[in-house]
ROZA-239789 format. One record per residue: chain; x, y, z of N, C-alpha, C in turn. Coordinates in Angstrom, 3 decimals, always signed. Example, Ala and Ser with C-alpha at 12.3 -4.5 7.8 and 13.67 -1.06 7.14 Angstrom:
<recs>
('A'; (+13.190; -5.690; +7.800); (+12.300; -4.500; +7.800); (+13.200; -3.300; +7.800));
('A'; (+12.850; -2.250; +7.080); (+13.670; -1.060; +7.140); (+12.900; +0.030; +7.870));
</recs>
This chain:
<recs>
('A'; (+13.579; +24.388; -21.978); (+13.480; +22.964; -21.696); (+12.736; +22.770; -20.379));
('A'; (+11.495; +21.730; -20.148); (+10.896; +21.755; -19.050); (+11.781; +20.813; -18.091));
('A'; (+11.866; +21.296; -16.866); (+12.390; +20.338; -15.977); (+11.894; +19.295; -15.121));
('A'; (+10.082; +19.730; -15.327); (+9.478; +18.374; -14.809); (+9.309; +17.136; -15.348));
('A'; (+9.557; +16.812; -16.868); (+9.452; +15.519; -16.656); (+10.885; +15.008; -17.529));
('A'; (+11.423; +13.761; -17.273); (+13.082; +13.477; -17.977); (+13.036; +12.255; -18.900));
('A'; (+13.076; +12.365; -19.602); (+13.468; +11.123; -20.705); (+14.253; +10.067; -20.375));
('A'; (+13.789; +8.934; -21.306); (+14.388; +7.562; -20.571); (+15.580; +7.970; -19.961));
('A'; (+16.507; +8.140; -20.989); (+17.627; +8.442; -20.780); (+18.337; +9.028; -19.412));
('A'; (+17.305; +9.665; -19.127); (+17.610; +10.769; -17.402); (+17.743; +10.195; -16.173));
('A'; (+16.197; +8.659; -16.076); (+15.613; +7.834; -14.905); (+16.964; +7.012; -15.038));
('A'; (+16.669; +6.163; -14.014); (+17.425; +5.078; -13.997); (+17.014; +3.833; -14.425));
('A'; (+17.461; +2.654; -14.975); (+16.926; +1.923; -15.333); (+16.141; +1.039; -14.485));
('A'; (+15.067; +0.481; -15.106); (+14.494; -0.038; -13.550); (+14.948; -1.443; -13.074));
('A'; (+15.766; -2.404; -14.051); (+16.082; -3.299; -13.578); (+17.685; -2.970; -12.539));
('A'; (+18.385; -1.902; -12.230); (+19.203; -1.257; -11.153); (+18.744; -1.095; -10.118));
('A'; (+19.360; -1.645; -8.712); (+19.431; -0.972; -7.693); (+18.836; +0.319; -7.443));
('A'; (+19.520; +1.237; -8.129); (+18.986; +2.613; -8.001); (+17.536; +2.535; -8.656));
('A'; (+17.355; +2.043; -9.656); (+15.881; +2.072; -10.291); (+14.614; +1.159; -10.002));
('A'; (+15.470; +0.669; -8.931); (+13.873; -0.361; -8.507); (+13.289; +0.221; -7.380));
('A'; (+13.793; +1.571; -6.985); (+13.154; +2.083; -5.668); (+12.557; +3.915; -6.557));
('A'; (+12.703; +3.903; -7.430); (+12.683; +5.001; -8.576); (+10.994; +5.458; -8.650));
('A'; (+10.373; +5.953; -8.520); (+9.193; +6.061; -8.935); (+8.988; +7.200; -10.356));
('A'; (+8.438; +5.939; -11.120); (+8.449; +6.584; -12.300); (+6.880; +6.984; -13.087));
('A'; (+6.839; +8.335; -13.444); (+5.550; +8.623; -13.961); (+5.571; +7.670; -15.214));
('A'; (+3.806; +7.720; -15.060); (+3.016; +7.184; -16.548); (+3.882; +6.779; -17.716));
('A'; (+4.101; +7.996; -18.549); (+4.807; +8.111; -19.379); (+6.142; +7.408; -19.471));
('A'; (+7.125; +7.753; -17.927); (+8.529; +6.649; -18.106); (+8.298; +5.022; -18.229));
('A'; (+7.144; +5.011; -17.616); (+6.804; +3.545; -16.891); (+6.714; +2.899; -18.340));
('A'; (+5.710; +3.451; -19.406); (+5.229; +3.266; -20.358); (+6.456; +3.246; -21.343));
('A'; (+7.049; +4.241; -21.492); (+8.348; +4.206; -22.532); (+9.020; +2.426; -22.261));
('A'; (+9.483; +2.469; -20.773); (+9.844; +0.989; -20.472); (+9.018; -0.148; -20.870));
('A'; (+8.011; -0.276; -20.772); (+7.496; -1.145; -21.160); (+6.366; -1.343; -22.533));
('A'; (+7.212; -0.408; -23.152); (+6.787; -0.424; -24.586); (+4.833; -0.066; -24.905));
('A'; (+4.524; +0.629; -24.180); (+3.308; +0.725; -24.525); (+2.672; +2.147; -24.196));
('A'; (+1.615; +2.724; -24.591); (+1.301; +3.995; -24.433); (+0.952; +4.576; -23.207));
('A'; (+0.913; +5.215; -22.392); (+0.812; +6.474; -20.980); (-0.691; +5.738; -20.929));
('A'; (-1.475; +6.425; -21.521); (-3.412; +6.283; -21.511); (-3.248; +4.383; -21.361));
('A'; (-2.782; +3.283; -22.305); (-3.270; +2.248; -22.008); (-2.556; +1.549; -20.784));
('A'; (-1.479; +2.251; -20.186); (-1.042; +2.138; -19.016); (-1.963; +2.345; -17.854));
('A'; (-2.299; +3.437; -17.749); (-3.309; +4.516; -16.937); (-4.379; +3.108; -16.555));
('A'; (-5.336; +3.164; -18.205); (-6.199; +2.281; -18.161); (-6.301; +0.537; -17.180));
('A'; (-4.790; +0.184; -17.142); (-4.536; -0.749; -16.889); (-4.438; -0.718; -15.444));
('A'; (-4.235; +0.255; -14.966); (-4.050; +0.732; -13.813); (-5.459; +0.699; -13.064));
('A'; (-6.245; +1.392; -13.819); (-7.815; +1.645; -12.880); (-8.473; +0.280; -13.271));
('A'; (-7.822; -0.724; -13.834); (-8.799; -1.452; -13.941); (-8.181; -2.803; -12.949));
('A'; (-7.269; -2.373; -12.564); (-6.089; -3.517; -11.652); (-5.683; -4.608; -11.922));
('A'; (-5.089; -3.958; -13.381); (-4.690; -5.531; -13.892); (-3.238; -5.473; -13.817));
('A'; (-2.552; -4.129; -13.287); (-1.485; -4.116; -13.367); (-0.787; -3.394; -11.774));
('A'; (-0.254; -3.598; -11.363); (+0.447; -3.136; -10.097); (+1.314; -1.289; -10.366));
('A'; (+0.575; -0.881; -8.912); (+1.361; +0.306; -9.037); (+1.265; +1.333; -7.362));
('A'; (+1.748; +2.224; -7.681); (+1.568; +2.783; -6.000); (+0.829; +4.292; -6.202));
('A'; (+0.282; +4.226; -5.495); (-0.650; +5.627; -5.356); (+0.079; +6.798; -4.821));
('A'; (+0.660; +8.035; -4.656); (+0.973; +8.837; -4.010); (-0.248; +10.055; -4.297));
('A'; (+0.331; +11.199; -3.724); (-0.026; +12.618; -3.580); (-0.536; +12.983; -5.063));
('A'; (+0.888; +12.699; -6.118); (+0.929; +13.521; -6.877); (+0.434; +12.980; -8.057));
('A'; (-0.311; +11.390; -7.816); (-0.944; +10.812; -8.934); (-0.472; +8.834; -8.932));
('A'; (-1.289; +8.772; -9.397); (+0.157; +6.990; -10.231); (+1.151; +7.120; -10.304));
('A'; (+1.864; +5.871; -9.840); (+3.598; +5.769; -10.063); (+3.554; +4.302; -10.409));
('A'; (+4.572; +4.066; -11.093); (+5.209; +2.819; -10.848); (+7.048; +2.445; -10.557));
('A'; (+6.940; +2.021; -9.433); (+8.115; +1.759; -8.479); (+9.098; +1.112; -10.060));
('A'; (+10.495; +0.687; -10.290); (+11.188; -0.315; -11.039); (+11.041; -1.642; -11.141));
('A'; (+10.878; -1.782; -9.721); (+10.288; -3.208; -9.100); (+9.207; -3.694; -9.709));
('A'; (+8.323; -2.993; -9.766); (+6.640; -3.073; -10.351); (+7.188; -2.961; -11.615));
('A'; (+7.953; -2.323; -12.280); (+7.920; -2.874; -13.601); (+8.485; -3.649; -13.986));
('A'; (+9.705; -4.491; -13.091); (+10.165; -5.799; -13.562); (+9.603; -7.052; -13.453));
('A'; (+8.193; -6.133; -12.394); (+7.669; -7.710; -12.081); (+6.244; -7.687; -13.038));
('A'; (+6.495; -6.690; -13.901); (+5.075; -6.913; -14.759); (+6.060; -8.054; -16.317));
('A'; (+7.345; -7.033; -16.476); (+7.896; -7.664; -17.760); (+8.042; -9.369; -17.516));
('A'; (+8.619; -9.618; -15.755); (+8.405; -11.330; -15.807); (+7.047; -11.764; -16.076));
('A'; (+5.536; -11.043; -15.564); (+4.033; -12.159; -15.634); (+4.370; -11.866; -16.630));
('A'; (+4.839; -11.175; -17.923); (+4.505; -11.461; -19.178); (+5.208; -12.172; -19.996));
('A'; (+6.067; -12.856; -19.432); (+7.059; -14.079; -19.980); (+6.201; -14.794; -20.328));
('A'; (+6.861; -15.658; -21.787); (+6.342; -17.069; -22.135); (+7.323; -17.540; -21.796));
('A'; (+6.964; -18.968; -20.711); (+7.984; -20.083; -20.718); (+7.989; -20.927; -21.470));
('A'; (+9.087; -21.807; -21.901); (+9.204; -22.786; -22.728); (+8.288; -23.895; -22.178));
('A'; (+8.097; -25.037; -23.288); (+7.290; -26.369; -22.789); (+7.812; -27.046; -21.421));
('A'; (+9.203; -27.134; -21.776); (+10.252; -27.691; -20.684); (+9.920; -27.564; -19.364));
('A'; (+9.422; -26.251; -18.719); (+9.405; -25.645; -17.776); (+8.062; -25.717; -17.312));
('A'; (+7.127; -25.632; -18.289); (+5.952; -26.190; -17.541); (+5.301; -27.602; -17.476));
('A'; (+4.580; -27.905; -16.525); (+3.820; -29.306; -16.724); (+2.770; -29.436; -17.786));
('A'; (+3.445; -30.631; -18.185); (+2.838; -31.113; -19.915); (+1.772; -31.981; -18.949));
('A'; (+0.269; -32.171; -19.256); (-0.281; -33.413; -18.816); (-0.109; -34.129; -19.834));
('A'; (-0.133; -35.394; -19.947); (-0.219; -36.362; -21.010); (-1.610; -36.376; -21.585));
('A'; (-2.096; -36.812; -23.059); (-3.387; -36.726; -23.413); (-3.356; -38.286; -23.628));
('A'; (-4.824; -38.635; -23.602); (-5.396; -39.901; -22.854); (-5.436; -39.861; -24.411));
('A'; (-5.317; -41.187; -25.431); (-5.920; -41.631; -26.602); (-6.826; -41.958; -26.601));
('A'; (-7.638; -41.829; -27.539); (-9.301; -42.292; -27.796); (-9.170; -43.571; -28.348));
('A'; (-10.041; -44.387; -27.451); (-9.802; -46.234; -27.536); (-10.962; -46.504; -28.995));
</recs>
């Protein structure tokens, strides 16, 4: 069994205390947020997505990934400003 890298199961979750200071490789970051390592990566060099640079490559902190799952909220109508539409006279 390799001991460098740990399955969801191992990290901490990232919305925890313990897991928002967690730096998690590619792959964990990706398991969390439902999408593949490479279109993560990608997302990364192209800076559409937040992350921290170290020594040993890309990371993403817990933090950084809770604050990607909120920009990707849809809010309800309620919550945002409706303009009114002008009728055609």
């Amino acid at each position: 069994m390799s001991t460098q890298t740990k399955t969801v199961e191992q990290v901490p979750n990232p919305a925890t205390p313990e897991g928002s200071i967690h730096l998690y490789t590619p792959e964990q970051a990706a398991e969390f947020l439902h999408t593949s390592a490479l279109q993560l990566k990608r997302s990364w060099y192209a800076r559409r997505v937040a992350y921290t640079a170290t020594a040993r490559g890309h990371r993403m902190t817990g933090a950084q990934i809770c604050e990607h799952i909120q920009a990707a909220a849809v809010r309800p109508l309620s919550e945002t400003k409706r303009v009114p539409r002008q009728r055609a006279a």
